[in-house]
C-alpha positions in Angstrom: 100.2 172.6 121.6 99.7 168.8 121.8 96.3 167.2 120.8 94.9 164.3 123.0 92.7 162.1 121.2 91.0 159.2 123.2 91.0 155.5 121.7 87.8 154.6 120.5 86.9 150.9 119.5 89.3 148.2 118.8 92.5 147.2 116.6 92.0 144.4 114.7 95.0 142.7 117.0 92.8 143.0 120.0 89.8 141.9 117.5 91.6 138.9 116.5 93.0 138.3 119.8 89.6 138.6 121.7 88.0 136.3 119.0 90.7 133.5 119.5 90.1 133.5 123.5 86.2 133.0 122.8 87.0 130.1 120.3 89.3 128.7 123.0 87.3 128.9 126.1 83.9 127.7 123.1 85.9 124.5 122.4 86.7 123.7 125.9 82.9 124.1 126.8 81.4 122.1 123.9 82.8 118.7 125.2 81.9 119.1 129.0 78.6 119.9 127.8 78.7 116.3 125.3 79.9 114.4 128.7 77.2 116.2 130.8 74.0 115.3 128.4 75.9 111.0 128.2 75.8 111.2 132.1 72.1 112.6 132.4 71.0 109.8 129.6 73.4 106.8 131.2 71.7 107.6 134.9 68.1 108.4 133.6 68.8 104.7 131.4 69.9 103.5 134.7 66.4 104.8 136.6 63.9 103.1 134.0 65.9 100.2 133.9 65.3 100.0 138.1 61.9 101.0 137.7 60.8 98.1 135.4 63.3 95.6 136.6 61.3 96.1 140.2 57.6 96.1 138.8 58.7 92.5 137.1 59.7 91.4 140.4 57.0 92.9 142.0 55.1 91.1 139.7 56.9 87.7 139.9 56.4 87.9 144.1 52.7 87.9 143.3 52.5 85.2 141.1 54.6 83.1 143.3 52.6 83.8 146.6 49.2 83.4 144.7 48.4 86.5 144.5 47.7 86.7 141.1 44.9 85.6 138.7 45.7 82.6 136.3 49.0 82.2 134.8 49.9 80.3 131.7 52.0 77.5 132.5 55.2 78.6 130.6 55.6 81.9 131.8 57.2 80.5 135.7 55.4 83.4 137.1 56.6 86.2 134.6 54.8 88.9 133.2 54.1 87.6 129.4 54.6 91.5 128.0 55.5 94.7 129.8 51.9 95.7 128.6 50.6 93.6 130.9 52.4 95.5 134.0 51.2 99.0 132.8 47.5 97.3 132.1 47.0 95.5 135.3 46.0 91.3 136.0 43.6 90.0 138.4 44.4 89.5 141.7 43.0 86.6 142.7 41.2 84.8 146.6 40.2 88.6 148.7 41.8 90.7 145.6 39.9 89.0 143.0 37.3 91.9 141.8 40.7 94.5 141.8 43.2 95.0 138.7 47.1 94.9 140.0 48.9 97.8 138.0 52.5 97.3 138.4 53.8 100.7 136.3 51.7 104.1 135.3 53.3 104.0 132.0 56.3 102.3 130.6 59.5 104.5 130.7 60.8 106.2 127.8 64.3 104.5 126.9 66.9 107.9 127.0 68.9 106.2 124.4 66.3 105.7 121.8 63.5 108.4 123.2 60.9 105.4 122.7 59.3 103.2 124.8 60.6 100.1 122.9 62.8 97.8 125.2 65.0 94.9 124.5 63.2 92.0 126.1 64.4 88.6 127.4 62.6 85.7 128.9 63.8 83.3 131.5 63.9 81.0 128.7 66.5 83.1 126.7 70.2 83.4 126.7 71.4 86.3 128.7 73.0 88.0 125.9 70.6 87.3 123.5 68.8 90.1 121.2 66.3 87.7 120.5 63.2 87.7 122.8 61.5 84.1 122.8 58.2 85.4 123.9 57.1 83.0 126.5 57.4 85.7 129.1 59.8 89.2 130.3 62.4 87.9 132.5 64.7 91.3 131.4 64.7 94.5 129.8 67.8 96.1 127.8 67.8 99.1 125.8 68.0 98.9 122.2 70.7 101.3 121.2 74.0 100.1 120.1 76.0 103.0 122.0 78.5 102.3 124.1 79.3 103.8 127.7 82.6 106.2 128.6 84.1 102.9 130.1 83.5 100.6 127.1 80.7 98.7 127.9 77.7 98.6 125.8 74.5 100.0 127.2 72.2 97.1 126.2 74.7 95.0 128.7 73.4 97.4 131.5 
């Protein structure tokens, strides 16, 4: 008479066999997921950027057609902080008794996850770090990181 048994469980082989796949397929994943979240960061970086680069020249077109309240002399029509595009100016001839608000809030900078921004007046080198503070030509992000293709993100 011959006895059957049935397999129940695992070998250590297939253990160790099984457990090497899952650390290959693990290690594989980890850096798609790494390239995924720098993609999501470089275009939400890429979206603020827009959004404040068009309230300052939203703001500029005002200036220039009049639209505004009083403007210091030195500021060629700039806003003189980003503040001042999330607080509001006076409008000025029919708008004068309404505030112009130019952003709801200023947008968080993915890179840092604050709402600090590089700024750069008209008056500044386009590279520079420095802001002279006579008015916000630019906006850069503060981190040092640099993109898949090299370039820094402040250079954005």
């Amino acid at each position: 008479m011959i006895r059957t048994t049935s397999r129940r469980g695992m070998t250590l082989i297939e253990l160790i066999v099984a457990f090497t796949i899952l650390m290959v397929l693990t290690s594989m994943a980890v850096p798609v997921a790494r390239t995924n979240v720098r993609r999501l960061k470089e275009r939400q970086l890429r979206e603020a950027e827009a959004e404040i680069r068009q309230a300052i020249d939203k703001y500029k077109d005002l200036a220039d057609s009049g639209k505004l309240g009083i403007q210091k002399q030195d500021t060629y029509g700039y806003p003189e902080t980003l503040d001042a595009l999330v607080d509001g100016v006076k409008g000025s001839g029919k708008a004068a008794d309404t505030k112009l608000k130019f952003l709801r809030r200023i947008p968080i900078d993915p890179m840092t996850g604050k709402r600090e921004w590089g700024l750069r007046s008209m008056q500044d080198d386009p590279k520079s770090t420095g802001w002279g503070g006579q008015n916000v030509f630019d906006i850069y992000t503060k981190s040092d990181d640099k993109a898949a293709d090299g370039t820094a993100y402040s250079d954005w």
